[in-house]
NUNU-769509 format. One line per 8 residues: number of its first residue (from 1); their letters; for each residue x, y, z of C-alpha. Coordinates in steps of 0.001 Angstrom, whole numbers. Example, Ala and Ser with C-alpha at 12.3 -4.5 7.8 and 13.67 -1.06 7.14 Angstrom:
<lumlos>
1> as> 12300,-4500,7800; 13670,-1060,7140
</lumlos>
This chain:
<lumlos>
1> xxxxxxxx> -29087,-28122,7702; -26508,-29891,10415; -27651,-28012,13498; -23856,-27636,14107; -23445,-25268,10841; -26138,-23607,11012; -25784,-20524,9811; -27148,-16963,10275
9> xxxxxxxx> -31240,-16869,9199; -30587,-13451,7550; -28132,-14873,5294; -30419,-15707,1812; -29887,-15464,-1489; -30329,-12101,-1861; -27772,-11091,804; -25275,-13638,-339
17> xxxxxxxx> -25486,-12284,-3237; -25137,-8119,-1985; -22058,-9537,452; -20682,-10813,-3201; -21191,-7559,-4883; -19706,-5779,-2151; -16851,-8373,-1657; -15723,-7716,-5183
25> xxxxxxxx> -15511,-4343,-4872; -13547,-4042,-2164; -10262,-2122,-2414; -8884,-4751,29; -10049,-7889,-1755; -8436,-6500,-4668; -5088,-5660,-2785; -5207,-9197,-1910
33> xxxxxxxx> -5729,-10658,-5779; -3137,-7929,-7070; -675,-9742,-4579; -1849,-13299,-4392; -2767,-13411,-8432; 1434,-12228,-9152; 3955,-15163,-8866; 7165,-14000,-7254
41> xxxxxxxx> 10496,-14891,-9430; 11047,-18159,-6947; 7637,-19040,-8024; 8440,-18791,-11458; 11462,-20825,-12035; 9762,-23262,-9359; 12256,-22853,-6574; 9784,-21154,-3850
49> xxxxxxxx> 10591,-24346,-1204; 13575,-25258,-1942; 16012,-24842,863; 18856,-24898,-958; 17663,-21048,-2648; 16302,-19889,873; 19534,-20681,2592; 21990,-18550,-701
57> xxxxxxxx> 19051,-15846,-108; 19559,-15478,3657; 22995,-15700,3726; 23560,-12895,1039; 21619,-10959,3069; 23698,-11276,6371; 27196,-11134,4253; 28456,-7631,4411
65> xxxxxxxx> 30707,-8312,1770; 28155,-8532,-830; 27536,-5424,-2997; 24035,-4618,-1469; 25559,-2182,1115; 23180,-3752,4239; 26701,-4206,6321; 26446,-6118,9457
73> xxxxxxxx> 22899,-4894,10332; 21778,-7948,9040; 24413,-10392,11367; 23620,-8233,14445; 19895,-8575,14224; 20321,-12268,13757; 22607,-12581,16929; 19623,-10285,18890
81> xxxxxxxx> 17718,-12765,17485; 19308,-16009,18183; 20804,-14866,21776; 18078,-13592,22554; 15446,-16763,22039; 18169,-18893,23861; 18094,-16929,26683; 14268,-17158,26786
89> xxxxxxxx> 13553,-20685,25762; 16306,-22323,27043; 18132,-20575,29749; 21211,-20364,27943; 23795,-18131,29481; 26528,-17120,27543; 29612,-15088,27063; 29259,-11506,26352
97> xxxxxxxx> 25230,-11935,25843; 24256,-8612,27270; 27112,-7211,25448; 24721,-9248,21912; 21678,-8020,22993; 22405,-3917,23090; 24826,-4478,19851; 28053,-3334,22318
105> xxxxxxxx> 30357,-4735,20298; 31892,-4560,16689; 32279,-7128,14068; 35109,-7398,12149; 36497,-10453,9491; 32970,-11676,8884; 32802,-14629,6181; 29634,-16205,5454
113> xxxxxxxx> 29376,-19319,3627; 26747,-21838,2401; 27040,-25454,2107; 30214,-25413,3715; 31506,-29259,3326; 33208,-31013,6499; 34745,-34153,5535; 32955,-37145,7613
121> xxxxxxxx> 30858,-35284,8734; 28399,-32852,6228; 27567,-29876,4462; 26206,-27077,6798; 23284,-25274,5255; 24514,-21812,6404; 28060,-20831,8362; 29178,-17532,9504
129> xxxxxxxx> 32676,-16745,10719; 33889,-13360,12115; 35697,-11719,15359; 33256,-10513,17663; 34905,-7630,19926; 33791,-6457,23006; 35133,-4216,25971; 38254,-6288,26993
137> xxxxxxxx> 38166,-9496,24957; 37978,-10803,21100; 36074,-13641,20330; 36023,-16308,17826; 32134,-16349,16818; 30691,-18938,14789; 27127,-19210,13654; 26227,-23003,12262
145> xxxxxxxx> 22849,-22615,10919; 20775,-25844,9828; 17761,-24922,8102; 14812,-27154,7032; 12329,-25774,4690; 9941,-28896,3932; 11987,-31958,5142; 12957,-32983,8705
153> xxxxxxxx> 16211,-33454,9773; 18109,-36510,8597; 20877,-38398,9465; 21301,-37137,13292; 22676,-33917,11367; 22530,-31430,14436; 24231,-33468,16922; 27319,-34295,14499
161> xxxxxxxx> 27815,-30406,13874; 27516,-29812,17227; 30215,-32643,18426; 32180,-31163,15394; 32458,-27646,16782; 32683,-28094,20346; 35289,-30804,20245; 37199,-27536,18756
169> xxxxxxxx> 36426,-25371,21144; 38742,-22788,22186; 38738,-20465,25189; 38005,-17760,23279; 35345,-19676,20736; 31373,-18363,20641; 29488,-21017,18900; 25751,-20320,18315
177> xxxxxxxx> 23674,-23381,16617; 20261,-22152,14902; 17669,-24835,13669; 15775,-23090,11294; 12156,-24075,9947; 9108,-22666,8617; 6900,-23575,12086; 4471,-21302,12712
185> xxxxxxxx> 5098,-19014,15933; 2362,-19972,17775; 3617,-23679,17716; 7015,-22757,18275; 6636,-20738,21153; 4863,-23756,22961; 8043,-25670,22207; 9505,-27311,25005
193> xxxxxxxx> 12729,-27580,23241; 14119,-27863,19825; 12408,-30083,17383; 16176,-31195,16107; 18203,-34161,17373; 20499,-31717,18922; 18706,-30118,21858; 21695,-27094,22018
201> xxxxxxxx> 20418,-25309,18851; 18236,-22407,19355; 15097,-23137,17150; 13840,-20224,15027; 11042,-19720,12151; 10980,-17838,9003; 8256,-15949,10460; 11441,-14096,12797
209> xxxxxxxx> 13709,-13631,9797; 10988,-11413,8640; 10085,-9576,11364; 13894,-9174,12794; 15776,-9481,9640; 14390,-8533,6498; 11353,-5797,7420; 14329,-3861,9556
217> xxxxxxxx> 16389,-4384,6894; 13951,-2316,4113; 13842,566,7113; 17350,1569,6089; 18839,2906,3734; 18303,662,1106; 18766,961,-3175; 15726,58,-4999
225> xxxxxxxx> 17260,-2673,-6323; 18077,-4182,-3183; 14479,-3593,-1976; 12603,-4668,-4787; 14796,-8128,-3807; 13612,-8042,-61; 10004,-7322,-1519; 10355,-10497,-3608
233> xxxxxxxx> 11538,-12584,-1199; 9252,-11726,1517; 6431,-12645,-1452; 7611,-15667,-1570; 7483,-16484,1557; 3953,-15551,2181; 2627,-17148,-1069; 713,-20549,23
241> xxxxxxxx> 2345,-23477,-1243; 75,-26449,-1508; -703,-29126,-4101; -4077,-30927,-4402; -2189,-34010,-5995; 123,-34470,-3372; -1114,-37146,-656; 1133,-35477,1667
249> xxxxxxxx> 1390,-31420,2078; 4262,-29540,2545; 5403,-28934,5925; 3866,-25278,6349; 1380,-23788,4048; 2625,-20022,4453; 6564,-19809,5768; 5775,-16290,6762
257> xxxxxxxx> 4104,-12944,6321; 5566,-9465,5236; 3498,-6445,7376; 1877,-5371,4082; 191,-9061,3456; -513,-9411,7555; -2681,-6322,7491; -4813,-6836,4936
265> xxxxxxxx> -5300,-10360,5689; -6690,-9472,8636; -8556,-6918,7643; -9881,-9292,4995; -10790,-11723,7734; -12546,-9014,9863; -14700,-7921,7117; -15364,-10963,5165
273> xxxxxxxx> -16352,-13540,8315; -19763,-14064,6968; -18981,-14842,3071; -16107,-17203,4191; -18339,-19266,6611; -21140,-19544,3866; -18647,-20308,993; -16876,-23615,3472
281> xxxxxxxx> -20902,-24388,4499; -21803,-25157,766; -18426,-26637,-343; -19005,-29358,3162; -22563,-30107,1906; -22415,-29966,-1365; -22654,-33935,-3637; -20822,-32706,-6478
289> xxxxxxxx> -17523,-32170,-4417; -14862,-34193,-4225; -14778,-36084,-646; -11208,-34582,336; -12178,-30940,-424; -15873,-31861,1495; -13304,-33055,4388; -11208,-30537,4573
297> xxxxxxxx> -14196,-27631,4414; -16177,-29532,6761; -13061,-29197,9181; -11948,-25407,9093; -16266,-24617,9440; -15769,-26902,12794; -12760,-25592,13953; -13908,-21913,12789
305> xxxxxxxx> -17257,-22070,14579; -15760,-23498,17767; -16998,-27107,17201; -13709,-28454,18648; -12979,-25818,21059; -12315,-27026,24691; -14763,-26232,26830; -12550,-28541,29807
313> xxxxxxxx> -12894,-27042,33813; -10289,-26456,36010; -10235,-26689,39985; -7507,-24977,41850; -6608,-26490,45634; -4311,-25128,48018; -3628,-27296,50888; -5786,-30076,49401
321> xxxxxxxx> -8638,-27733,49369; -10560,-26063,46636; -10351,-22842,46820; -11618,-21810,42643; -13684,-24251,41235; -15058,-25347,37569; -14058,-22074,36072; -12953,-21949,32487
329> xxxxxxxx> -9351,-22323,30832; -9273,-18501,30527; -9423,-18183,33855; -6611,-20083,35436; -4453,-17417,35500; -6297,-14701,36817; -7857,-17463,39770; -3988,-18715,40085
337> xxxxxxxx> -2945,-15027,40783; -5714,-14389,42701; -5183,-17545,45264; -1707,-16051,45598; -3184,-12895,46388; -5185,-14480,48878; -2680,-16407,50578; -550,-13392,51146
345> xxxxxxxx> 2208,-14941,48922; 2822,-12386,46281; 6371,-10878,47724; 8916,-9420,45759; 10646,-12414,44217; 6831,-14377,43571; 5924,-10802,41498; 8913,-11097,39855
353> xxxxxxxx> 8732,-14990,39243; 4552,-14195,38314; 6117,-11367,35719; 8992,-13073,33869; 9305,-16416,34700; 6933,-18272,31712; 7753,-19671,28297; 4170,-19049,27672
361> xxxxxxxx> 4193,-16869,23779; 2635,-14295,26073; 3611,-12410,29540; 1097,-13488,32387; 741,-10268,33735; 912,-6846,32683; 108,-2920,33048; -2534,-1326,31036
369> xxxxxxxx> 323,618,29134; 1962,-2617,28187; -1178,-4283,26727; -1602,-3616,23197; -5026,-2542,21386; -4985,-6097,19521; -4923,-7719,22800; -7600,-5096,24872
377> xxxxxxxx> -10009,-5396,21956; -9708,-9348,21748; -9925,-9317,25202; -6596,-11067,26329; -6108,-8650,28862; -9442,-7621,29863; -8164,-4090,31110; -11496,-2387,30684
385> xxxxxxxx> -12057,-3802,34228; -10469,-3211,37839; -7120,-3940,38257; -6630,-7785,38991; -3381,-7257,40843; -1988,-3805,42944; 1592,-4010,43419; 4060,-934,44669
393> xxxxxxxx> 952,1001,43846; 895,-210,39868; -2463,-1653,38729; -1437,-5046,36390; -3871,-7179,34211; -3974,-11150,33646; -3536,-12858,30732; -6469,-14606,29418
401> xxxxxxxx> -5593,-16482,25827; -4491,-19751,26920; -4232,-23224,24888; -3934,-26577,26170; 162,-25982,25324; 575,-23106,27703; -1817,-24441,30108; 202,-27496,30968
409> xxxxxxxx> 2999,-25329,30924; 1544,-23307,33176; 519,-25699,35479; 3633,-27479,35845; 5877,-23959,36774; 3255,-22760,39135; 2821,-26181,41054; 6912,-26880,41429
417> xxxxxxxx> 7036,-23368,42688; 3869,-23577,45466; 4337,-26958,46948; 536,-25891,48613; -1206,-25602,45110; -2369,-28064,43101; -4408,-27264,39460; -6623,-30220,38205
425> xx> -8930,-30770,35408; -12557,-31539,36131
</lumlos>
């Protein structure tokens, strides 16, 4: 065997073989084939990545003047949405947005349209219209919403539809540009900015229509019809789309996961770990494979059993001196916080700057209430320890799941805020 997949001693034949047994009787495994085993109807008439269906699908769910009854709900948890992510990832400030963000307002003369054609210019994928009324104004809102499925943008799209719109812009105009693709949200959160030409649209995945459009949705008061629809198209979605033949994949493997399908995948993973690494471990060794498959099996056992994983040091100086030295990536924000701490640096504005101020996917610090049970039992806030910071008397924990994305991130907001600290690699 490669020492680097070597696998557990206890696993022979015989339990291979009783971790089969029990594998194929497991009510979860067999949730799983029930789901994965059923095409949805997108599947069916082939049309499961084609962004021309996704975009009539989406907007027939945000136009209230379709017969399915889901009124603005949909709109309003887009603009929470949308506003919302802008505000985060890009410091947008804009009219009205607290007004967006606790739904003070009303909507009224909504029209939603799909490839609507602008001569010289091109066919947006999805455009809302509608008069967006808050305490003592009414404003002209427009949603432009470019959406890319499996192909990248084209033709400097965003930047034209952007030009279009603002060269048109009236006082009393709200124009919100959305790039939508099927990134995962892992990757998008480490986004810097938009992956589109344009860098004023607010980038957003399929992953968020789910979660903020279409689960909410199926919590109201919805006909059967309607959410047997939902159901489908949220099946879609999660089915993996990939074709051996193809020499290059689609652009995302899953677009995104209903709640139903993200439970018992995990679940799956969390009971199945052992069968999974033996079943890649004879596909990457075995001659009668075909090299790509060997490849690819040979590369999720490596990246599975931490043969890639970065194992780099960090140093942290203040003043030119190092103060935390060689400790691992998982530490640098505890050892950051805790060289403030020492330096007697954490006032009121560093806490709050330490609390809100990182487009990390994750907040650096937080109480024990706010840390979910996910993140205490992976350890990502390792609250079954002392506090690592007392403030005003509350006890607050540091985050400890960094990548090399937020890291240099990381580095580069807490160095241009502490002229005195300096973070280096070893």
């Amino acid at each position: 065997m490669n020492e680097q997949f070597d696998l557990d001693p206890e696993l022979d034949i015989v339990s291979i073989r009783d971790m089969i047994i029990e594998f194929n009787n497991d009510p979860i495994v067999q949730s799983l084939n029930s789901l994965y085993e059923t095409k949805s109807f997108s599947e069916i008439i082939n049309s499961s990545r084609k962004e021309l269906v996704h975009s009539a699908f989406i907007a027939w769910v945000l136009n209230p003047n379709e017969s399915h009854g889901f009124g603005s709900f949909p709109i309003r948890k887009l603009l929470e949405l949308s506003v919302g992510k802008g505000i985060k990832k890009k410091g947008l400030i804009m009219p009205y947005q607290d007004s967006i963000l606790v739904s003070d307002y009303e909507l009224v003369e909504i029209e939603v349209q799909t490839e609507r054609a602008i001569k010289n210019v091109g066919r947006l994928d999805i455009y809302i219209e509608a008069e967006l009324a808050v305490t003592d104004a009414i404003l002209n809102l427009r949603i432009i919403i470019e959406n890319k499925v499996t192909t990248k943008e084209h033709k400097d799209q965003t930047n034209r539809y952007f030009e279009y719109f603002e060269n048109r812009k009236k006082e009393n105009d709200l124009n919100i540009y959305v790039y939508l693709t099927p990134l995962p949200t892992l990757e998008l959160d480490q986004l810097e900015e938009p992956e589109c030409s344009c860098k004023e649209y607010i980038q957003i995945n399929y992953q968020q229509i789910a979660d903020y459009l279409l689960q909410p949705t199926l919590n109201k008061d919805v006909s059967e019809h309607n959410r047997y629809l939902i159901k489908e198209y949220l099946a879609s979605l999660s089915q993996p789309s990939f074709n051996p033949e193809e020499e290059t994949p689609k652009q995302e493997l899953i677009m995104a996961l209903g709640n139903e399908e993200r439970e018992l995948l995990t679940k799956f993973w969390n009971k199945n770990q052992k069968l999974i690494y033996a079943s890649l471990y004879a596909i990457s060794v075995d001659p009668n494979q075909n090299q790509d498959d060997i490849d690819r099996a040979k590369n999720a056992l490596e990246n599975l059993s931490g043969g890639n994983k970065d194992r780099s040091r960090y140093t942290i100086y203040w003043n030119s001196e190092p103060v935390y030295k060689a400790f691992r990536k998982s530490d640098i924000g505890v050892n950051t916080v805790n060289v403030l701490q020492d330096q007697n640096m954490i006032d009121d504005e560093v806490f709050q700057f330490l609390r809100n101020d990182f487009s990390c996917s994750f907040q650096l610090i937080k109480t024990p209430e706010e840390v979910t049970d996910n993140e205490a039992k992976y350890s990502k806030y390792r609250v079954q320890g002392e506090p690592e910071l007392i403030y005003q008397d509350n006890d607050y924990y540091v985050a400890r799941n960094w990548g090399i994305g937020n890291i240099d991130k990381f580095i580069k907001k807490i160095e241009a805020r502490f002229s005195e600290l300096e973070i280096k690699k070893d």
